[in-house]
NUTI-638483 format. One record per residue: x, y, z of N, C-alpha, C in turn; residue in one letter. Coordinates in pm, whole numbers, padded with zeros to 5 digits, always signed. Layout:
N
XYZXYZXYZA/...
This chain:
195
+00084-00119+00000+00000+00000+00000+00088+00124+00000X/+00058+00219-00101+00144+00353-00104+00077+00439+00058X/+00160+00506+00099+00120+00567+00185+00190+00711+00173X/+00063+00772+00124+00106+00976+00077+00032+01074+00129X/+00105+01163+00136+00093+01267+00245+00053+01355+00103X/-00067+01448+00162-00076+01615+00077-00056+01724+00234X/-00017+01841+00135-00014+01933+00234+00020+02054+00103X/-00108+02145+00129-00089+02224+00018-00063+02383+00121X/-00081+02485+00048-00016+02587+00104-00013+02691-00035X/-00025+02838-00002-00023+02937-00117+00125+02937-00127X/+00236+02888-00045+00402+02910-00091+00425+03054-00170X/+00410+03118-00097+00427+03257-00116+00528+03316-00064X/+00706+03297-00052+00713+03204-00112+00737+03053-00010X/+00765+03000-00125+00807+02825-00005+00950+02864+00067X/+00947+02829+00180+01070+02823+00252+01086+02749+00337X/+01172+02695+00373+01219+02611+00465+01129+02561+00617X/+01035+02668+00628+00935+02592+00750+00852+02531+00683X/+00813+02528+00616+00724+02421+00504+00787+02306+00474X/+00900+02313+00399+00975+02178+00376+01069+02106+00482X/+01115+02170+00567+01140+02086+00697+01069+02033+00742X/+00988+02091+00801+00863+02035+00853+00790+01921+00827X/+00757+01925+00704+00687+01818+00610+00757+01718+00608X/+00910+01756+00591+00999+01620+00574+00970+01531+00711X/+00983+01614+00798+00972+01544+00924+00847+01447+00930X/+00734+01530+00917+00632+01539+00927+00625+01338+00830X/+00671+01308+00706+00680+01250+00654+00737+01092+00696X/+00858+01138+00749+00933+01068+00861+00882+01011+00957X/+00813+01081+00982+00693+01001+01150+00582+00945+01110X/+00519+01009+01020+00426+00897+00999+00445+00786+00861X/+00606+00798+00826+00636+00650+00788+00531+00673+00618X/+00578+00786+00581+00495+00802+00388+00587+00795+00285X/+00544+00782+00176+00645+00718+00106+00686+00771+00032X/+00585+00881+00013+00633+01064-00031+00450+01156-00017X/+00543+01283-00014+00421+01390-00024+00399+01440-00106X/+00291+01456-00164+00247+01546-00265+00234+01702-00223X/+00329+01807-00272+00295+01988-00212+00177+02036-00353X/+00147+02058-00278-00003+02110-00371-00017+02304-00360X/+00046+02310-00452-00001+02514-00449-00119+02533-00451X/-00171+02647-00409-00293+02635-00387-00298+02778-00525X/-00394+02799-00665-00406+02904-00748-00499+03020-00634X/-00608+03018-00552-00650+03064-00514-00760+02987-00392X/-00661+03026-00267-00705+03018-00165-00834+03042-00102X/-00932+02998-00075-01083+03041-00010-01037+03180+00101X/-00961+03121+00154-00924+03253+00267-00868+03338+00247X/-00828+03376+00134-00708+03453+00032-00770+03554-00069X/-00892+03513-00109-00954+03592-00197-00922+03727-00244X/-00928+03813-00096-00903+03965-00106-00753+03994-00137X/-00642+03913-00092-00494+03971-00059-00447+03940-00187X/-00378+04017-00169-00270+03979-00355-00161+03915-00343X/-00172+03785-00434-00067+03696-00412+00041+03682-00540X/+00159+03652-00515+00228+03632-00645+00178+03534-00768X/+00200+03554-00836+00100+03466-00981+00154+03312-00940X/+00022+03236-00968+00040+03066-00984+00158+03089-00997X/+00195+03090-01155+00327+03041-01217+00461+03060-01137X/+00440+03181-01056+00574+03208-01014+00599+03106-00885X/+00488+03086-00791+00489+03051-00677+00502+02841-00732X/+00461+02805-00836+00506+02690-00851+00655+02665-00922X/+00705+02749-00987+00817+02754-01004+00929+02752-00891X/+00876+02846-00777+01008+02885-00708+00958+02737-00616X/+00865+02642-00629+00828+02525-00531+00928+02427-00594X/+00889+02445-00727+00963+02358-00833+01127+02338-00769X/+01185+02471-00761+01351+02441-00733+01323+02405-00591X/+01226+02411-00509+01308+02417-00355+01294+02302-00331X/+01191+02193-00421+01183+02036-00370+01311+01991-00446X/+01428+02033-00499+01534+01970-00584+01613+01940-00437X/+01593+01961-00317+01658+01933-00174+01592+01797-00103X/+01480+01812-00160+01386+01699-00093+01301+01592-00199X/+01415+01546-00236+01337+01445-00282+01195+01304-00261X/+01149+01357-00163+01079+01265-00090+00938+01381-00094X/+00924+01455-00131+00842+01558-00135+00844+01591-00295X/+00707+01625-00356+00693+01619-00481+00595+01676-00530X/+00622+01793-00602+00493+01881-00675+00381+01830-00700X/+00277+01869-00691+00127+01828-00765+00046+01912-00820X/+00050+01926-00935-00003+02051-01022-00195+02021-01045X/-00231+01941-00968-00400+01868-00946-00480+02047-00950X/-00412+02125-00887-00487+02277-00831-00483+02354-00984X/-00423+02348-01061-00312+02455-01173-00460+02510-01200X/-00539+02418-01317-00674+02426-01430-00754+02410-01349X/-00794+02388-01188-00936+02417-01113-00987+02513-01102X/-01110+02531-01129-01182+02600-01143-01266+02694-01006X/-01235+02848-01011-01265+02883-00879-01177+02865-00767X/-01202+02873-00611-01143+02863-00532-01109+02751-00476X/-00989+02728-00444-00918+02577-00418-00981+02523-00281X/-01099+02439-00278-01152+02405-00136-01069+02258-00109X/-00988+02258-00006-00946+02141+00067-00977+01991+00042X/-01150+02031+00082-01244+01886-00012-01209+01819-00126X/-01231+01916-00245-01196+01901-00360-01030+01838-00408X/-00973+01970-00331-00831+01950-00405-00778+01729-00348X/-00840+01714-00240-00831+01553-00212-00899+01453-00279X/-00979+01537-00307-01094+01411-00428-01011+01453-00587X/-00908+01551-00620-00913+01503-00698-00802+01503-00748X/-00689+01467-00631-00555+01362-00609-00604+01237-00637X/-00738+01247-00525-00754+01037-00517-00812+01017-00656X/-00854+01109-00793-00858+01061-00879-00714+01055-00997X/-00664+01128-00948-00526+01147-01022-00448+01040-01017X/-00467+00947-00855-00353+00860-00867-00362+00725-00939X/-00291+00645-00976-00300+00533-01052-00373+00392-00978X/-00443+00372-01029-00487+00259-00958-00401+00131-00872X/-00482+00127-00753-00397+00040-00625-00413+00105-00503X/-00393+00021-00378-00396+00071-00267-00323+00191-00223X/-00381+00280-00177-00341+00408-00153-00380+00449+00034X/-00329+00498+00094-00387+00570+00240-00341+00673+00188X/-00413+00777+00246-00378+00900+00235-00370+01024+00365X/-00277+01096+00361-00263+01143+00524-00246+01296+00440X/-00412+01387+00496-00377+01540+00485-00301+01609+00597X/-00186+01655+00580-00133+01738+00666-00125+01859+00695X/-00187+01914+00803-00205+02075+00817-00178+02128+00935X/-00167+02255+00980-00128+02321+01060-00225+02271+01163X/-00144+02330+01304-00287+02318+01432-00396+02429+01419X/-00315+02520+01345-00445+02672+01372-00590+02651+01257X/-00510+02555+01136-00632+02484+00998-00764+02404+01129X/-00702+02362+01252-00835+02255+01317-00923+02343+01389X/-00895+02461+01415-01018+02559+01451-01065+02617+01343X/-01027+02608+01237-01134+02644+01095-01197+02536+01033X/-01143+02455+01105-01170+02321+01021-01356+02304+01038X/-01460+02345+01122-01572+02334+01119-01659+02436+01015X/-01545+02530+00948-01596+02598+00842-01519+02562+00717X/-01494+02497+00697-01440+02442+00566-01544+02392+00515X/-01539+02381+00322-01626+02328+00267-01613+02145+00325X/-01783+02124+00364-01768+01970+00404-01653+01900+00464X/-01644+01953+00557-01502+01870+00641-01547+01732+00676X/-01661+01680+00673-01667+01531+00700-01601+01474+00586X/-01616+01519+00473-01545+01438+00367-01368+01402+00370X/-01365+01504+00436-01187+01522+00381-01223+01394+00525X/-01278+01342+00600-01253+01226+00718-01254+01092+00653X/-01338+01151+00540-01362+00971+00494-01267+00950+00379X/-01254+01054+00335-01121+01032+00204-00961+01059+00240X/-00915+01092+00343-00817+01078+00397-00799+01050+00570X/-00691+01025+00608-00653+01050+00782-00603+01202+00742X/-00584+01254+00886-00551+01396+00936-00466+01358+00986X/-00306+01453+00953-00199+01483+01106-00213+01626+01073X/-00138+01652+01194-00128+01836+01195-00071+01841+01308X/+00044+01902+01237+00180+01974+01309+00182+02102+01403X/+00183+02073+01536+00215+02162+01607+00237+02305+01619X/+00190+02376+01721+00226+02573+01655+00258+02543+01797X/+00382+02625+01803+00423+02690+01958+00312+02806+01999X/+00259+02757+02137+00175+02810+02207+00038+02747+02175X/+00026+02678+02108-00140+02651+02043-00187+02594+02178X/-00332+02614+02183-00416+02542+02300-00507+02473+02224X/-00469+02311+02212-00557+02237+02169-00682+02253+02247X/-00692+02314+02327-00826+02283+02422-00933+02358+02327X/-00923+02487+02188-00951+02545+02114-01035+02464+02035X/-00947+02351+01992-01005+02296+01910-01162+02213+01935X/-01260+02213+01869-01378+02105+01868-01331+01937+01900X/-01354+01895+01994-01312+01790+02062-01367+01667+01932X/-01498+01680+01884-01523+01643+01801-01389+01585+01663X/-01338+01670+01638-01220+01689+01554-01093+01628+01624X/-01097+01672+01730-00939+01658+01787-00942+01503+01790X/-01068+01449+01829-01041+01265+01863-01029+01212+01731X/-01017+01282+01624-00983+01199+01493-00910+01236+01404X/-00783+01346+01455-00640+01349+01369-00535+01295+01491X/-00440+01296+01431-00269+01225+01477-00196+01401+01505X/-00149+01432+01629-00111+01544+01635+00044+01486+01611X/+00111+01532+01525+00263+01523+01507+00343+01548+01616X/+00465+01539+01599+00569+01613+01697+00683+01631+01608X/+00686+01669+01478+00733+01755+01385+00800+01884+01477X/+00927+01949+01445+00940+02093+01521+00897+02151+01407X/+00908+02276+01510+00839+02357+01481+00944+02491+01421X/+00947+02501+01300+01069+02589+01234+01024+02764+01213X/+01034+02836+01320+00970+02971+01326+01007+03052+01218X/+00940+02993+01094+00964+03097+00996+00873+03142+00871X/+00807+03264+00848+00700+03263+00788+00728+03372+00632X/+00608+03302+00551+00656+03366+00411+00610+03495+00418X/+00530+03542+00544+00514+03713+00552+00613+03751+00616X/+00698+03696+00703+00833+03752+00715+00926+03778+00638X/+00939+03697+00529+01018+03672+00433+00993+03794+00336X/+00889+03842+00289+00830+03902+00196+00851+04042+00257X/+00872+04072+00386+00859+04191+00466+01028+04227+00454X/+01092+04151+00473+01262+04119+00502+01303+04196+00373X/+01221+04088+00228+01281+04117+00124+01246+04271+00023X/+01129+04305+00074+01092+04472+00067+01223+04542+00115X/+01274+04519+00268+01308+04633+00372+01500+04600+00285X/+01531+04454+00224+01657+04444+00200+01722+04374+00318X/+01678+04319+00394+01694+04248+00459+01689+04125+00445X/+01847+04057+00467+01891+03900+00437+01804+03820+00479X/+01749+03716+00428+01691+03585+00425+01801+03469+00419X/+01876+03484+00409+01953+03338+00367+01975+03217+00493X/+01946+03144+00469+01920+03038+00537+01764+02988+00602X/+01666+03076+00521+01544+03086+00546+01472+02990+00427X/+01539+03024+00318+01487+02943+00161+01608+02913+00103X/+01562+02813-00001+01636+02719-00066+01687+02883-00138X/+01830+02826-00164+01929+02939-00272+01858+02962-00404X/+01823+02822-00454+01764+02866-00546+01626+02937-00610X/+01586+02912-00476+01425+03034-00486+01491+03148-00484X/+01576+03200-00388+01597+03316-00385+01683+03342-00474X/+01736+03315-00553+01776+03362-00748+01676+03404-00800X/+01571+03335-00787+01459+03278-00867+01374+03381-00808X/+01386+03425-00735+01323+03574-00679+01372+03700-00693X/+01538+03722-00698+01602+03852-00751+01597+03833-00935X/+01608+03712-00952+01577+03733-01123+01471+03768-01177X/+01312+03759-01105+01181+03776-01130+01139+03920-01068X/+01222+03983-00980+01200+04107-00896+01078+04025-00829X/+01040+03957-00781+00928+03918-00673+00955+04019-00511X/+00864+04062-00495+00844+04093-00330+00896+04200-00289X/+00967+04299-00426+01048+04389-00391+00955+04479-00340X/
């Protein structure tokens, strides 16, 4: 039985708390790779302005050349409308090739207090398992108990680093390095992104 992890994200851009993480994240629960899924347009995102698809799967493109165990999924690119969670899993599990499959969505702890407003969250229960990785300070007690008795809370660390920091850093000229893969950040002074 393949056993694959999704964990999508707007990667705005991708950096290193995303792909550490995940690797780990991968590691513990024993998968055999992950699918990173960009998200074209986020439900929660609607209003904010994000860097174009193309750019944000590109600069994903070089940063998994570190992690081979982690692996693009372009399932979101041609969907239509806003990328709902539901969907984007129903239509991996049609993408993949026939044969036994488990499937483990992986998401943040702060995604399980939205998680009762997501489109149809019973579904994403019956078409995948849940883990979700830890936030320093989180109070699971937040969460709908309902929910909490049916994901795997990780023990993934927790890598304090965010792509609105990054994006704020790279406005002000302020070094990032060791935050993202080298080659995003080429791939960001060659595109002028975020200036």
């Amino acid at each position: 039985m393949n056993r694959i992890g999704l964990f999508g994200g707007t990667f705005d851009p991708v950096h290193y708390g995303h792909l550490r993480t995940v690797d780990a994240a991968r590691m513990e629960l024993n998968l055999d790779r992950v699918l990173m899924l960009p998200n074209p347009r986020p439900p929660h995102k609607l209003r904010e302005p994000l860097t174009p698809y193309e750019h944000r799967k590109a600069m994903l493109e070089l940063a998994l050349q570190e992690f081979p165990a982690l692996e693009l999924s372009n399932v979101e690119e041609f969907a239509e409308g806003p990328a709902y969670t539901t969907d984007t899993v129903r239509r991996v599990i049609a993408a993949l090739p026939k044969g036994e499959h488990e499937l483990w969505l992986i998401v943040g702890a702060d995604a399980l207090i939205e998680l009762p407003h997501w489109k149809d969250p019973e579904a994403l229960f019956r078409d995948a398992k849940v883990a979700v990785l830890p936030r320093m300070g989180f109070d699971f007690k937040r969460v709908n108990p309902a929910y909490l008795s049916r994901v795997c809370v990780l023990h993934s660390p927790e890598i304090p680093i965010s792509a609105t920091d990054i994006r704020k850093r790279l406005r002000e000229g302020i070094d990032v390095k060791g935050m993202l893969a080298d080659a995003v950040l080429d791939y960001i002074r060659n595109h002028w992104l975020y200036q």
